[in-house]
C-alpha positions in Angstrom: 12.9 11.1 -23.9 13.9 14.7 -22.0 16.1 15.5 -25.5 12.7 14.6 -27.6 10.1 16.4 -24.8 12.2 19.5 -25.3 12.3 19.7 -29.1 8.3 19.4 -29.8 7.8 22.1 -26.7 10.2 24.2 -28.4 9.0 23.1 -32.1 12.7 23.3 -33.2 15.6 21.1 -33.0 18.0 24.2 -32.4 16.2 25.5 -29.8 15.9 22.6 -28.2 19.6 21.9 -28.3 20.7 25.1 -27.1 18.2 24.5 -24.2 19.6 21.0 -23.4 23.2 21.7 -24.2 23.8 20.1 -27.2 25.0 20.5 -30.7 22.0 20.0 -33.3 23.9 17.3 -34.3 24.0 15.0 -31.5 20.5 16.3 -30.7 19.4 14.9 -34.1 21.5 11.6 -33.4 19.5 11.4 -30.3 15.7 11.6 -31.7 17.0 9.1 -34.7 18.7 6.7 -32.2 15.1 6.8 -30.1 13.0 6.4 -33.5 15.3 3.8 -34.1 15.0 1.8 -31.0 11.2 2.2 -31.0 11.2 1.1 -34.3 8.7 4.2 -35.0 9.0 7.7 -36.9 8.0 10.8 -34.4 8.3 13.4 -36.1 8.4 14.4 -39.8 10.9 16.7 -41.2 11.0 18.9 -44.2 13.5 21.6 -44.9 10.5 24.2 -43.7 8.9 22.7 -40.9 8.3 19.7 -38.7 5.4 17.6 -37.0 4.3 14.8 -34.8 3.3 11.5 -36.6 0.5 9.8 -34.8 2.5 7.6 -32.8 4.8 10.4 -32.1 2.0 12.2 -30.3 0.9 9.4 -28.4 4.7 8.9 -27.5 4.7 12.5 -26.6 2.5 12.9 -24.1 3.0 9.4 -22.8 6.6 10.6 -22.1 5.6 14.2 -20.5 3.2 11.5 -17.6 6.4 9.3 -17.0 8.9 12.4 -16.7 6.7 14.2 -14.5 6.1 11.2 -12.7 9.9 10.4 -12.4 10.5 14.1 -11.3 8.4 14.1 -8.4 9.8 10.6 -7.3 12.7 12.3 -7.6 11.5 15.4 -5.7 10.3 13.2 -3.2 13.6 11.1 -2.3 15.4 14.4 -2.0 13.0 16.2 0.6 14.3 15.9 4.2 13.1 13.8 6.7 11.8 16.7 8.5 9.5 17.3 5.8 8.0 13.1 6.9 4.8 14.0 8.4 1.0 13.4 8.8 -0.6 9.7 9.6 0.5 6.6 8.9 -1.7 3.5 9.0 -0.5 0.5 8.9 -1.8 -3.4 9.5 0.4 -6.5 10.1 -0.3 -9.5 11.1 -0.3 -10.1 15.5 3.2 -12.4 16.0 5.1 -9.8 13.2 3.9 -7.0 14.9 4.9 -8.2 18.6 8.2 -9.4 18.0 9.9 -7.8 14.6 8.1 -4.6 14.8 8.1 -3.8 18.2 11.6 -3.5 18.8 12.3 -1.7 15.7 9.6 1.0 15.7 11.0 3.0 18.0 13.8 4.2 15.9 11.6 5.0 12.6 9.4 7.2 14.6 12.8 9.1 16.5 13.7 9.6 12.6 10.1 11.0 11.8 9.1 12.8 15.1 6.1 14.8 12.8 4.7 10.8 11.5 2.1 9.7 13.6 1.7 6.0 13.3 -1.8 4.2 13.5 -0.8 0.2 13.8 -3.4 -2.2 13.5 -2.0 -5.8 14.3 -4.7 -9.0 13.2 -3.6 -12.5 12.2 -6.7 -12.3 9.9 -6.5 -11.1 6.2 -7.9 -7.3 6.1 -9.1 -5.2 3.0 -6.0 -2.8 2.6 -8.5 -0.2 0.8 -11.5 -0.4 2.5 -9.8 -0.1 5.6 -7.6 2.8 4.2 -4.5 1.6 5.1 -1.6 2.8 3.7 1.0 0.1 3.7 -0.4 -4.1 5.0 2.4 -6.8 6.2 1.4 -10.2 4.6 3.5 -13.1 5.3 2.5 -15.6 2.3 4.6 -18.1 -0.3 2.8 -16.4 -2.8 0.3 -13.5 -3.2 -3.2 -13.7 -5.2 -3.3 -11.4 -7.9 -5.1 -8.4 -6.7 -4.8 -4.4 -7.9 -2.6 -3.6 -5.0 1.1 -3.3 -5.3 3.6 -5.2 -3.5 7.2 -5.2 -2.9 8.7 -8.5 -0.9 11.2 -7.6 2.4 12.1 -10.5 3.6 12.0 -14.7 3.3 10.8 -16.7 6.7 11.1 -20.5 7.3 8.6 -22.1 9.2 10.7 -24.1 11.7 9.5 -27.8 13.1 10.7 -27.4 16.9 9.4 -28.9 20.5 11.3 -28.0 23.7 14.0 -30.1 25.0 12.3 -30.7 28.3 9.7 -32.6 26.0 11.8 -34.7 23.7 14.1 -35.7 26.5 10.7 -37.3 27.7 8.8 -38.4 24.2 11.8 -38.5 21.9 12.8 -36.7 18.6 10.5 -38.0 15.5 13.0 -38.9 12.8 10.3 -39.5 10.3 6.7 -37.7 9.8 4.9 -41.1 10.6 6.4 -40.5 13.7 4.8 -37.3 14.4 1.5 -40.1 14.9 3.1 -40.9 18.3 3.7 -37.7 19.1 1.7 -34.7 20.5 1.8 -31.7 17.6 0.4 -28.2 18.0 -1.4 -26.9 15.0 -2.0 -23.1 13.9 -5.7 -22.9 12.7 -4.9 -19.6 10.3 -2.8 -21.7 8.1 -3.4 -22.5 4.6 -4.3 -26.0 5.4 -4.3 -26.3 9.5 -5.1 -30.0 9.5 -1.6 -30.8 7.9 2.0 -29.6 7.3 3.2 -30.3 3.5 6.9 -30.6 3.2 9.8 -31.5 1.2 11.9 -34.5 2.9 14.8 -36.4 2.0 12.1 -38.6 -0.7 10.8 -35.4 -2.3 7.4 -33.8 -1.3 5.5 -35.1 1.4 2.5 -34.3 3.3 1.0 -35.7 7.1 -2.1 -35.3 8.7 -1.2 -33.8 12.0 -2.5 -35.2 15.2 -3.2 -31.6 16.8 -3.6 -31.8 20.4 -3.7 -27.5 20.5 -4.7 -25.8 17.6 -4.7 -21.7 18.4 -4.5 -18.6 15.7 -1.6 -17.6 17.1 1.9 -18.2 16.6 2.9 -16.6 20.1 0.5 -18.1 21.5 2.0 -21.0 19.8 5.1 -20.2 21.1 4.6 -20.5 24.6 2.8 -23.1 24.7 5.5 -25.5 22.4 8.1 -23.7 25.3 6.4 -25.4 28.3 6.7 -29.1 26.5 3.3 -29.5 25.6 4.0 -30.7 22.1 5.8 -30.2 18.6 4.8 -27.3 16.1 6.4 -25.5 13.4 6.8 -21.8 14.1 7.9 -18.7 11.5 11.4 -18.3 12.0 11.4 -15.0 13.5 10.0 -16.4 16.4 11.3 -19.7 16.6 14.9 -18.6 16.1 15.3 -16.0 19.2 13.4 -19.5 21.3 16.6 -22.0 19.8 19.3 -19.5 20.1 18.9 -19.1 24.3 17.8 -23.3 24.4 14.1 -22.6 25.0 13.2 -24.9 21.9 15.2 -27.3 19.5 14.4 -27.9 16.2 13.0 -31.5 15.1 13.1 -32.9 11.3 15.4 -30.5 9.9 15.6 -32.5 6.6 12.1 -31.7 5.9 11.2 -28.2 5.3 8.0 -26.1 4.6 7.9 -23.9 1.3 9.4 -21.2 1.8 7.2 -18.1 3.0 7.8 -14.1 2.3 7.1 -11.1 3.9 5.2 -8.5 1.4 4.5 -5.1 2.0 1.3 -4.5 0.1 -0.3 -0.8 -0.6 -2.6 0.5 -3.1 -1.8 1.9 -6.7 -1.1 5.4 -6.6 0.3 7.4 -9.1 2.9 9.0 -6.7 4.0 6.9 -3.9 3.3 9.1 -0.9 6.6 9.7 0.7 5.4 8.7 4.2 4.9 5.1 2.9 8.3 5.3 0.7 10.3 5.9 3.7 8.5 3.3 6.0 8.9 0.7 3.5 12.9 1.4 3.1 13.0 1.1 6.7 11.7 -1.7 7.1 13.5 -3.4 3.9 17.2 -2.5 5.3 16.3 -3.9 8.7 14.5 -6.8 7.7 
């Protein structure tokens, strides 16, 4: 594409080649190897003079956007960190926010002391543009189509668990009709809060659940599941840090919930801002 770029800007193939290099051999090999592969002719040659076709001049300037746009990507990844600067603003759901961002914010912001960060942390669903955020956390098994762009960071389970201090006392449901006997806490922002849909040992199931708590918030959640009041399933990144120091155990682990994602979602720009590039590799390797 460069090799082609450089021989209609310099309206001659050994021009072009000097530029880039190359004899106006392999240069010619080049443009017939891209014609080829496009299945297209670009440019028409005579002995006195050559020109863009049609679709060669459509190909041409559709080639100088995506070169420029590579070069300033390019541009972009090179420039120091120090160069990182003006306001980010970001949204993420409450329970991310408190327990995976918290500890690792910190060290992003020692890396980009000129960043300032603006973090807005809700559990419900916000308009990424109208509220001009640059980069939104969605946890989701599947985003809706929309225009914004999205790249996925990490998978969470959910995780069935109740505290040990509560199934010594109740028991461990081995079945989901035994969850009927039990007291279960439900989170009201789910996709459907009344019930938990699952795949078991039989396939895919699904059971009302008996909610004796229902809160929009997974911490909130948390805590409560800690102090025995009941069973709930919880996203692992908060479950996990629970099981691993014997706060909470986890219950029907032959029936798990579809697996969920975490997204980064951000709006279309031409050039990705290299604030938001920077952010979102950050939190990519550490998630």
């Amino acid at each position: 594409m460069r090799s082609f770029r450089r021989v209609i800007e310099r309206a001659s193939f050994s021009r072009a080649a000097e530029d880039l290099g190359l004899s106006s051999a392999g240069l010619g090999k080049q443009i017939r190897w891209l014609e080829e592969r496009l299945g297209a002719v670009l440019i028409q040659r005579t002995t006195r003079r050559m020109g863009l076709t049609e679709t060669g001049r459509a190909y041409y300037e559709e080639c100088c956007r995506l070169l420029d746009e590579l070069d300033e990507v390019e541009r972009s990844i090179a420039t120091d960190a120090r160069h990182v600067s003006g306001r980010l603003q970001v949204n993420a759901p409450l329970s991310f926010g408190l327990t995976v961002l918290s500890p690792i914010l910190p060290d992003f912001m020692a890396q980009y002391p000129d960043l300032k960060i603006d973090l807005t942390l809700s559990d419900h669903l916000l308009d990424v543009v109208a509220a001009g955020f640059d980069i939104s956390i969605r946890i989701r098994s599947e985003l809706a189509d929309s225009s914004l762009i999205a790249r996925k960071l990490a998978d969470v389970e959910q995780i069935t668990c109740a505290a040990p201090a509560y199934l010594e006392k109740r028991g461990a449901p081995l079945t989901l009709d035994d969850l009927h006997r039990h007291d279960c806490l439900a989170y009201t922002l789910a996709d459907n809060p009344g019930a938990w849909h699952v795949n078991g040992p039989k396939g895919e199931a699904s059971i009302a659940i008996p909610a004796r708590l229902s809160a929009n918030n997974s911490i909130m959640l948390r805590d409560m599941i800690v102090a025995g009041m009941g069973i709930g399933a919880l996203p692992s990144f908060i479950a996990k840090p629970e099981i691993d120091r014997g706060a909470l155990m986890p219950v029907l682990a032959d029936h798990t919930f579809p697996r969920r994602h975490v997204y980064a979602v951000y709006p279309t720009n031409r050039h990705l801002q290299n604030k938001v590039r920077v952010f979102l590799d950050f939190l990519a390797r550490h998630l």
